[in-house]
N, C-alpha and C positions, 0 to 999 in steps of 0.2 A: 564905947560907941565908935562904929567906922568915920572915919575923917572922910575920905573918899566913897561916894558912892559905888557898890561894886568892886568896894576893892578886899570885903570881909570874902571869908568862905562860906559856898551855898547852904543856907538852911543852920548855918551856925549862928545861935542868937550873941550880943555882946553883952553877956553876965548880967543885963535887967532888961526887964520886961520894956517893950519901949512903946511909944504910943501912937495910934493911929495916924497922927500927925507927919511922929516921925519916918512911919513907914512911907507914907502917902509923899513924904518928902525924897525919901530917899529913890522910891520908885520913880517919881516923876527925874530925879538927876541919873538913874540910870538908863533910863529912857531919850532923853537929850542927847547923854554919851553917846550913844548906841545911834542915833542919827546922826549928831554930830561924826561918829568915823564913818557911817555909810553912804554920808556926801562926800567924805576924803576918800574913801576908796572909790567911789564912781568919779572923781576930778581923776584922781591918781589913773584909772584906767580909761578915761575918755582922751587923758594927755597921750601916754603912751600908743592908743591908735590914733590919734590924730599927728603922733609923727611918723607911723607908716604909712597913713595913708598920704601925706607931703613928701614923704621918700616914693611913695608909689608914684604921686602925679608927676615928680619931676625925671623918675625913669621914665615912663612914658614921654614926657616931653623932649627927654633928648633922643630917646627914640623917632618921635613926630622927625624933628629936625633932620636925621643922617637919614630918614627914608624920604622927606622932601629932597634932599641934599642929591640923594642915588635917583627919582626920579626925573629933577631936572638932566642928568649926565646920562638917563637913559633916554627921555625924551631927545636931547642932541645926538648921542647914537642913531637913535631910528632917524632922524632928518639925516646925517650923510651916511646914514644905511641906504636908504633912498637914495640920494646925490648917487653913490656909485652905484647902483642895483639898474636904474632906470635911466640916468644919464640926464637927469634933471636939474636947473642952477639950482646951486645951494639957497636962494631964497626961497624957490619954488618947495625944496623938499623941508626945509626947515616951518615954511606957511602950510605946507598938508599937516605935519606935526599941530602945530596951532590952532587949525580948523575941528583937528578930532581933537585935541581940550575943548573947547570951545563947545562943539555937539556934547562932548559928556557932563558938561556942565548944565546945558540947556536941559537936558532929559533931571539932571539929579534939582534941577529949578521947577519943571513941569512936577515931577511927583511931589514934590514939598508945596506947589501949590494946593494939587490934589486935595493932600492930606489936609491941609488947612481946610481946605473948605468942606471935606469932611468931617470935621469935629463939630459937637453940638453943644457946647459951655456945659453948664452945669446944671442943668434942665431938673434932673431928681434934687439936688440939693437945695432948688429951688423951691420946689414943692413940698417937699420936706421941713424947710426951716418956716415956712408962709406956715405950714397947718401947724407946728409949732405954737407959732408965736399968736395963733388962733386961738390954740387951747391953751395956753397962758393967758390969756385977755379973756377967756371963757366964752367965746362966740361955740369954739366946736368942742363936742365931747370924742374922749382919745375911744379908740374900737376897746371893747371889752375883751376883745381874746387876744389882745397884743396888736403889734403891728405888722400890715401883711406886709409878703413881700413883693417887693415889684421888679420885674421883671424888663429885659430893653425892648421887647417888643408893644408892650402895651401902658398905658397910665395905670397912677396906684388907683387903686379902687376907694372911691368915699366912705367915709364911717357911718357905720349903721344907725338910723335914728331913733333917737331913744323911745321906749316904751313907756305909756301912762300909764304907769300902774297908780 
C-alpha cells in the first residue's frame, strides 16, 4: 500500500486489489497535495513580485525627490535668470517665478475639478445589482436570451414580459 498519497508510480497497482475507499482516499490526499503546493506556489510568486514592484516604487521615489531637488535649483536659475536679463530686484524676479507655479497649479486644480464633476458613480452597477436582487426575491423574471447589453448612451432595456401560455 503507498504510505504517501502520490508518492506510488502512475497506474502501478500495490500488489492487491484495493478498495473504493481506498482509492476515493487516496484521490481526495492527492488532491489536497496538489492545492496545497498551488497556494505555495502563487504565495511563492505573488512574494517575489511584490518585492519588485517595492523595489520599483522606491526607484521611483528617489527619482520623485532629485527631480523635485533639480526643479526647485531650476526654478532659482530662472528667477536670477531674470534678475540679470531684465534688471529686475531679485524679489521681483524670484515672485514672477512663484506666480507661474502658482498659475500651473490653478489650471492642474480647474481640470481635476472638471473631471470630478464629470464622473457619474456607478449608475449601471446600480441597476444591475437592483434587478438582481429583483430576480432573487422573484418580483422580475431574468430575459430569456441572456442579458442585453447596455451601452453609455442609452438605459438597459426592461425584460420582456412573460407569456401566458
Amino acid at each position: 500500500m503507498v504510505d504517501k498519497p502520490g508518492a506510488g508510480e502512475p497506474g502501478a497497482s500495490s500488489g492487491a486489489d484495493r478498495s473504493v475507499s481506498e482509492l476515493l482516499s487516496d484521490a481526495t490526499g492527492n488532491l489536497s497535495r496538489l492545492v496545497r503546493l498551488e497556494l505555495r506556489l502563487a504565495k511563492l510568486e505573488a512574494k517575489h513580485d511584490a518585492v519588485r514592484i517595492g523595489k520599483g516604487i522606491g526607484e521611483f521615489l528617489a527619482a520623485a525627490v532629485i527631480l523635485h531637488i533639480f526643479l526647485i535649483l531650476l526654478s532659482v536659475t530662472a528667477g536670477f535668470g531674470i534678475y540679470e536679463i531684465f534688471g529686475l530686484p531679485a524679489w521681483a524676479s524670484l515672485g514672477i517665478v512663484t506666480l507661474f507655479y502658482l498659475l500651473v497649479a490653478l489650471v492642474f486644480v480647474l481640470v481635476a475639478v472638471i473631471n470630478f464633476r464629470r464622473r457619474q458613480g456607478l449608475a449601471r452597477t446600480a441597476v444591475t445589482s437592483s434587478r438582481l436582487m429583483a430576480i432573487i426575491r422573484g418580483e422580475v423574471r431574468p430575459p430569456k436570451g441572456g442579458a442585453t447589453a447596455v451601452t453609455d448612451t442609452e438605459e438597459p432595456a426592461e425584460a420582456p414580459a412573460p407569456s401566458g401560455r
